[in-house]
C-alpha positions in Angstrom: -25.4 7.9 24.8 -24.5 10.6 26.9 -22.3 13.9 25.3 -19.0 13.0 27.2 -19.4 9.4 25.9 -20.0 10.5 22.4 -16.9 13.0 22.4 -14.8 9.7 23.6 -15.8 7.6 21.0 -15.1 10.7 18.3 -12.0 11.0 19.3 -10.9 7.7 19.0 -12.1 7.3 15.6 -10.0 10.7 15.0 -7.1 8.6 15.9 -7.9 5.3 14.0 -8.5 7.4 11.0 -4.8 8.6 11.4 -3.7 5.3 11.4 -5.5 5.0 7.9 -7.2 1.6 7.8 -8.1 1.4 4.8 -4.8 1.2 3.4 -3.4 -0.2 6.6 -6.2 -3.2 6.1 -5.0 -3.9 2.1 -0.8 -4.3 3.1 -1.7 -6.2 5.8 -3.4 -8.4 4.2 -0.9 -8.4 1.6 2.0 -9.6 4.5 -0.5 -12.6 5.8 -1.2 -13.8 2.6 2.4 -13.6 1.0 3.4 -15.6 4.3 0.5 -18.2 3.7 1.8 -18.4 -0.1 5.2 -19.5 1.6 3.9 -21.7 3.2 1.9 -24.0 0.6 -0.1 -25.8 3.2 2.6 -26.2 5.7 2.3 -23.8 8.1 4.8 -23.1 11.0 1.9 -21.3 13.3 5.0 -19.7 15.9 6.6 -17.6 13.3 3.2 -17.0 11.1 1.5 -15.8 14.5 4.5 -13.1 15.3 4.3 -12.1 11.8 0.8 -11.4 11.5 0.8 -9.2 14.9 4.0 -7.3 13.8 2.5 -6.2 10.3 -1.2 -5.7 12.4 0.9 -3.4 14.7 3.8 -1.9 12.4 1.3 -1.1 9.2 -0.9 1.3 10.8 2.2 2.7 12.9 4.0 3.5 9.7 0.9 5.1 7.9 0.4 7.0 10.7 3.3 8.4 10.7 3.3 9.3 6.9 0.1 11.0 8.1 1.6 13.1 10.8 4.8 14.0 8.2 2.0 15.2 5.2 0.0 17.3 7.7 1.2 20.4 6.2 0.8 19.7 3.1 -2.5 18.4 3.7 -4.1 21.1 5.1 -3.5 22.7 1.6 -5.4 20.2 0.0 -9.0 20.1 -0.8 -8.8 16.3 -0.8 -7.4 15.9 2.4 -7.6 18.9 4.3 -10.8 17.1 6.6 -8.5 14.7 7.4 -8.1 14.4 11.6 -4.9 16.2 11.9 -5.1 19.1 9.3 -8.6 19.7 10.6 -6.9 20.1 13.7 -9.6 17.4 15.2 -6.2 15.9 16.9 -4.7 19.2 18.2 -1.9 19.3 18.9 -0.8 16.8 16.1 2.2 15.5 18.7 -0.9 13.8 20.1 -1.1 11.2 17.8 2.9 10.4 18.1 2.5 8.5 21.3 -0.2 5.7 19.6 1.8 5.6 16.3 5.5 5.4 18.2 4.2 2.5 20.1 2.8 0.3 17.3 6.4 1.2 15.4 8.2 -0.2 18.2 5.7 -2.9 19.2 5.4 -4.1 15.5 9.3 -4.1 14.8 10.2 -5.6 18.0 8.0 -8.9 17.0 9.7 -8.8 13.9 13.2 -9.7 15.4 12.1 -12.1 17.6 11.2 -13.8 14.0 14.0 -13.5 12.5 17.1 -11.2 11.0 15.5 -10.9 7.5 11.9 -9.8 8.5 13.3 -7.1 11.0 15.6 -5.6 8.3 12.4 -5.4 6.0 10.3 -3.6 8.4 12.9 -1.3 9.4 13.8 -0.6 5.7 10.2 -0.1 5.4 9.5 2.4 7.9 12.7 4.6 7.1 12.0 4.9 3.9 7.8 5.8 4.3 9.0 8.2 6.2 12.0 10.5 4.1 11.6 12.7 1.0 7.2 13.4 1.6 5.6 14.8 -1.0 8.7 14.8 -3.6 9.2 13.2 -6.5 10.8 10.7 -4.5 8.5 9.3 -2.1 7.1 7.0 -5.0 10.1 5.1 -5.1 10.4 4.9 -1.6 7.0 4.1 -1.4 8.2 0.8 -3.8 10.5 -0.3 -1.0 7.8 0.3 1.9 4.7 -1.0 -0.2 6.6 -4.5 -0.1 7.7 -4.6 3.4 4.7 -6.3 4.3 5.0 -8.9 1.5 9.1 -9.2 2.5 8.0 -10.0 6.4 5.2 -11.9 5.6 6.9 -14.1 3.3 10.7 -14.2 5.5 8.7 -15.6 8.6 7.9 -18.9 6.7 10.9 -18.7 4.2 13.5 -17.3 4.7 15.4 -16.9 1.3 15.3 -14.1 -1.2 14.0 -16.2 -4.2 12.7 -15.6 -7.7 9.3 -16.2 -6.2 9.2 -13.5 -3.4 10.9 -10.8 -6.2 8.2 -11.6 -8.4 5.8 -10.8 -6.2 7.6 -8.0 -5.1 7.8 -7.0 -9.0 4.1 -6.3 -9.2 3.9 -4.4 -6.0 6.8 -2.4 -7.1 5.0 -1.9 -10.3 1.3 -1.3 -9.2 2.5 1.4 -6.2 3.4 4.0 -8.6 0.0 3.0 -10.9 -2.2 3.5 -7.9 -0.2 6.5 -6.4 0.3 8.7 -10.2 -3.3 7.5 -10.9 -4.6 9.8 -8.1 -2.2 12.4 -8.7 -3.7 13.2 -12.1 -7.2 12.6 -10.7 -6.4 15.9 -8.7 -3.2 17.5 -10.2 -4.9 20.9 -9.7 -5.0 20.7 -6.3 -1.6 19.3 -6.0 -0.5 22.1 -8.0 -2.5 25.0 -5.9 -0.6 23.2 -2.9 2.9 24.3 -4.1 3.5 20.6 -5.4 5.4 20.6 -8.7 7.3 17.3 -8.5 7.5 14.3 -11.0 4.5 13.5 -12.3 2.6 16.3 -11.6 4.9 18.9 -13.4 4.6 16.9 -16.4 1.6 17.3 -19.2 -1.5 15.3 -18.8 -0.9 13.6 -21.9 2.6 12.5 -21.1 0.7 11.1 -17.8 -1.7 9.2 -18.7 0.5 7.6 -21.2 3.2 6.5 -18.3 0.1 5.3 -16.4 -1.0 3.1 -19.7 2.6 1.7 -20.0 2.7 1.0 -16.2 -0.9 -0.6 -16.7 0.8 -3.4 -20.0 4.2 -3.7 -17.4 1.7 -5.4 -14.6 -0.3 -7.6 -16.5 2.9 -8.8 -17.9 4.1 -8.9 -14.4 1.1 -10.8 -13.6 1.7 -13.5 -16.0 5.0 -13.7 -15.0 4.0 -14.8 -11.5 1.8 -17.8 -12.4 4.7 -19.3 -14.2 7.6 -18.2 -11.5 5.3 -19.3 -8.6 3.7 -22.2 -10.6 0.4 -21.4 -9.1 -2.8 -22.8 -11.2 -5.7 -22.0 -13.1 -7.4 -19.9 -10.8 -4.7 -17.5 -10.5 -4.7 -17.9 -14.2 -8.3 -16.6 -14.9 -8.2 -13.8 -12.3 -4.8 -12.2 -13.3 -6.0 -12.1 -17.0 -9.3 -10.6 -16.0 -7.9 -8.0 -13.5 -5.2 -7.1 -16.4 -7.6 -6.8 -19.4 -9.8 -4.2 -16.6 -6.8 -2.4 -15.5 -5.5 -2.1 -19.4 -8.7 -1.0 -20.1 -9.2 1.9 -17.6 -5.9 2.9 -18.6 -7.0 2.8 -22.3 -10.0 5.1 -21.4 -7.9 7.2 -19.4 -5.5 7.7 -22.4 -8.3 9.0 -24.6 -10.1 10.9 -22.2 -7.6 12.5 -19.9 -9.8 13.5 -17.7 -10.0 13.5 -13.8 -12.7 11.5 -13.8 -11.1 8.4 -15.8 -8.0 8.7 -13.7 -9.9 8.8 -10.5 -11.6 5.5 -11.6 -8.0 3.7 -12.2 -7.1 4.9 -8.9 -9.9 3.1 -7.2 -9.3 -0.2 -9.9 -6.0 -0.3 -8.4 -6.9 -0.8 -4.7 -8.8 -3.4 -3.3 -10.3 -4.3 -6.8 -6.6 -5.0 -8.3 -4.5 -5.5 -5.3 -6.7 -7.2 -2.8 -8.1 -10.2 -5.3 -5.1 -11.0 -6.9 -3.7 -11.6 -3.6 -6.6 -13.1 -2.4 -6.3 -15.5 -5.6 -2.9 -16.3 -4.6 -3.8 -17.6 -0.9 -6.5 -19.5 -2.7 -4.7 -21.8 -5.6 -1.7 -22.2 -3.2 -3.7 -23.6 -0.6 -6.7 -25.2 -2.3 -5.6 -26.1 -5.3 
């Protein structure tokens, strides 16, 4: 591979790594699944098609514009100061607008072909990702964004606001600040060397850790609430109980620890490991069982 062919494929793996993929990968998957959940087995494929592309397109766009708003910050950061645009491995960072402006506009413009609800969820969803960074607010906000996906998803098959879409919605709500505060106590010190002295960081690590423990009880019980609300089965059943019982638990070891370490574990429980196969249960005893 020649140097100039290299350098290309670099730099576009700069800019996919704005677009973080990770965590663009886990709410997308969120959206399709809460609209296949909607669906139990009867699938409208127009409306499901349009909603899977605007999520594919609209995710990444608003992540990578949470990644263009935090690139101050970040550079402060020993956690994320390698990241591609506080590196300066994107340089200027207006560089990256272009790519994330389009898949805004791409990904919300799908949305109102679907219909009035999904496009008021993705726009609510990408106003709110993007005001009050790195303050005590953006964790709340980050509530209303984390389900915008779900909301869309679930408003392309079904349109109406029911006690089964909030319930969902319930756990998101409740696991966004888990997995969020769970990382900030991992690495309070180097929020705190970065000038950041916002809820929860300003508070003790004991008073923490025993918010996250609470929040840990809250979504199992959330959890539970789901299989009767949604009337899924067994399956959903088994998994939710085990998923809980491991989340309580890291949350127990955190409380007696305190330590980074412990808190850097519940962070990653809370990802893929929580997030993902609980949703991935869902799509499974709607559809199978």
């Amino acid at each position: 591979m020649s140097v100039i062919a290299l350098s290309k494929k670099t730099a576009i793996l700069d800019y996919i790594e704005v677009l973080k993929p990770r965590e663009s990968g886990l709410h997308i998957l969120m959206g399709v699944i809460a609209a296949l959940v909607a669906a139990r087995g009867n699938l409208p494929l127009s409306p499901f098609i349009l909603s899977v592309i605007a999520i594919s397109f609209g995710i990444p766009g608003a992540n990578g514009l949470t990644n263009y708003l935090d690139r101050d910050i970040d550079t402060k950061m020993r956690r994320t100061c390698l990241r591609a645009l506080p590196s300066r491995r994107i340089y200027p960072p207006e560089k990256s607008l272009p790519l994330v402006i389009t898949l805004l506009v791409i990904g919300l413009s799908l949305t109102w072909f679907i219909n009035p609800l999904c496009f008021i969820s993705g726009l609510v969803g990408i106003v709110v990702a993007a005001l009050w960074r790195k303050t005590s607010a953006e964790v709340f906000l980050g509530v209303i964004a984390g389900c915008a996906p779900v909301l869309i998803g679930w408003f392309a098959i079904r349109p109406v606001l029911d006690m089964q879409i909030l319930a969902i919605c319930a756990m998101v709500a409740v696991w966004t600040p888990l997995h969020v505060w769970s990382v900030m106590v991992a690495y309070r010190d180097d929020f705190l060397n970065a000038g950041l002295h916002y809820f929860p960081i300003a508070w003790s690590i004991t008073r923490s850790v025993k918010l996250l423990f609470a929040l840990s009880v809250l979504l199992y019980v959330i959890s539970m609430g789901i299989y009767v609300v949604v009337d899924f089965h067994w399956l959903y059943l088994i998994v939710a109980n085990v998923l809980g019982i491991l989340m309580i638990t890291a949350c127990g070891r955190l409380l007696i620890s305190r330590g980074a370490l412990s808190a850097w574990r519940v962070y990653k429980l809370t990802a893929f490991p929580y997030l993902g196969v609980i949703f991935i249960t869902m799509l499974f005893d709607s559809w199978l069982l």
